[in-house]
C-alpha positions as CSV (number, residue, x, y, z in Angstrom):
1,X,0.0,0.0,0.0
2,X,2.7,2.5,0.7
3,X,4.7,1.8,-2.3
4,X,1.3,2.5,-4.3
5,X,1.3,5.6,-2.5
6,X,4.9,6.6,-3.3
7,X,4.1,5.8,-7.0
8,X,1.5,8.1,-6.9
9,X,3.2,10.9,-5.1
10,X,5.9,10.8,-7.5
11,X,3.7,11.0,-10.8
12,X,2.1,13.9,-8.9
13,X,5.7,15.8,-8.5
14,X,6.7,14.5,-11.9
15,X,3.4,15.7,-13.6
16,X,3.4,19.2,-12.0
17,X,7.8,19.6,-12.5
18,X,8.8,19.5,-8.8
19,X,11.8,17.7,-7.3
20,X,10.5,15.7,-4.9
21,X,13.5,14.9,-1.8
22,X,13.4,11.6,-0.1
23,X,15.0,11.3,3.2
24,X,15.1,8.4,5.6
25,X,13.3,9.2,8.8
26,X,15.0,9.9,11.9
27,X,15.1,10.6,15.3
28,X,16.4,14.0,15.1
29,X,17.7,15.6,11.8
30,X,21.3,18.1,11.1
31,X,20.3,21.5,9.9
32,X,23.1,20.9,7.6
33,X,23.0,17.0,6.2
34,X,19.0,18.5,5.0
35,X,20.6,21.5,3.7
36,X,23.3,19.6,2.0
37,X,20.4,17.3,0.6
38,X,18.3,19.5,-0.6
39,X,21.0,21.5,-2.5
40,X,21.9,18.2,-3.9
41,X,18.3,17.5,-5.3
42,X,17.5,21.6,-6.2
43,X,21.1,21.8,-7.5
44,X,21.6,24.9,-9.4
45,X,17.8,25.5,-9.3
46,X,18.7,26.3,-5.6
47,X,17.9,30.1,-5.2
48,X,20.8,31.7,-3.7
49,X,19.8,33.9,-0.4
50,X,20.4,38.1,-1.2
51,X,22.3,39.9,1.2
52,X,21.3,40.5,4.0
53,X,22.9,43.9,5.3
54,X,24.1,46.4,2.9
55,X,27.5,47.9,2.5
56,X,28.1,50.7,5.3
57,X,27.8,54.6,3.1
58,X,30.5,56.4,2.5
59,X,31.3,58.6,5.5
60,X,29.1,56.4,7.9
61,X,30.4,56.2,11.4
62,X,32.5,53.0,11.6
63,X,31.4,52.5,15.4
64,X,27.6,52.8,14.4
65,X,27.9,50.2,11.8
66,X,29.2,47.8,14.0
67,X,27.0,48.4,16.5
68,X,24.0,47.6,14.9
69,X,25.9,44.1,14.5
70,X,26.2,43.7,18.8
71,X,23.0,41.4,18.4
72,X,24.7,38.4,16.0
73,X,27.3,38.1,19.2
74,X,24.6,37.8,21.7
75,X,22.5,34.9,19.4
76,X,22.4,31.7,20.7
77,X,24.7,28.7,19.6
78,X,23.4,26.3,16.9
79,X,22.3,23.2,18.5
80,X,25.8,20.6,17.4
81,X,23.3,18.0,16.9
82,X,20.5,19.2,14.9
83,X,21.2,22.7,14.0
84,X,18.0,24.4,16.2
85,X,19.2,27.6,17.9
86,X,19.6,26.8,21.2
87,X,18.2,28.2,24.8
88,X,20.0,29.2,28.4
89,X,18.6,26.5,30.8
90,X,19.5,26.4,34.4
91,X,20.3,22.6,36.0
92,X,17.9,22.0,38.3
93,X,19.8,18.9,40.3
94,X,23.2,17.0,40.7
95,X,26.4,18.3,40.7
96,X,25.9,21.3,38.5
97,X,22.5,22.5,40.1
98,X,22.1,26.3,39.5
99,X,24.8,26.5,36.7
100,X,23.2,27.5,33.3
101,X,23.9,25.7,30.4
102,X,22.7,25.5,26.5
103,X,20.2,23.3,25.8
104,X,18.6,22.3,22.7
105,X,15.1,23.1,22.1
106,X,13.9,20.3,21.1
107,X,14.2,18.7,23.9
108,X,13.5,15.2,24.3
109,X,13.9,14.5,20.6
110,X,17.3,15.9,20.5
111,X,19.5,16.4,23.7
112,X,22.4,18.3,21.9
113,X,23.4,20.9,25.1
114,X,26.2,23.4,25.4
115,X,28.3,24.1,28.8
């Protein structure tokens, strides 16, 4: 039955001229093996992201530029296991109760943490 479906949900994406991605399923996934995959299957179809800040103008402040760029060092780190930006957690018991750590979000699925 579920090989009748795949059939059918590949002449769909066939018919209409959409890659269709396969992936095995998993527990928890890496931001970057789906990116990686998908860039494989899009190829150069892939649309490339535009900037996201523009160049500083000519005469701008130097110190106000980078300013405005303070946030990106306060951002959370990427999860190491599935890529999720991670959140400050404080341990609640054993021997590092009270002591904050980085935990992934997606917590119990993934338990990627951060000390």
């Amino acid at each position: 039955r579920r090989q009748e479906r795949d059939r059918f949900v590949e002449s769909v994406f066939r018919a209409v001229g959409l890659p269709l991605l396969r992936a095995r399923a998993r527990h928890a996934y890496n931001v970057v093996e789906v990116a990686a995959l998908v860039e494989g299957v899009l190829g150069a179809e892939a649309p490339q992201p535009a900037p996201s800040t523009a160049a500083p103008a000519e005469g701008a402040d130097l110190d106000a530029v980078l300013e405005g760029t303070a946030q990106d060092d306060d951002a959370p780190p990427a999860c190491p296991k599935c890529g999720s930006p991670m959140v400050l957690r404080t341990a609640r018991r054993g021997p590092s109760a009270g002591s904050t750590f980085w935990g992934c979000p997606n917590y119990p699925r993934c338990r990627g943490v951060v000390r």
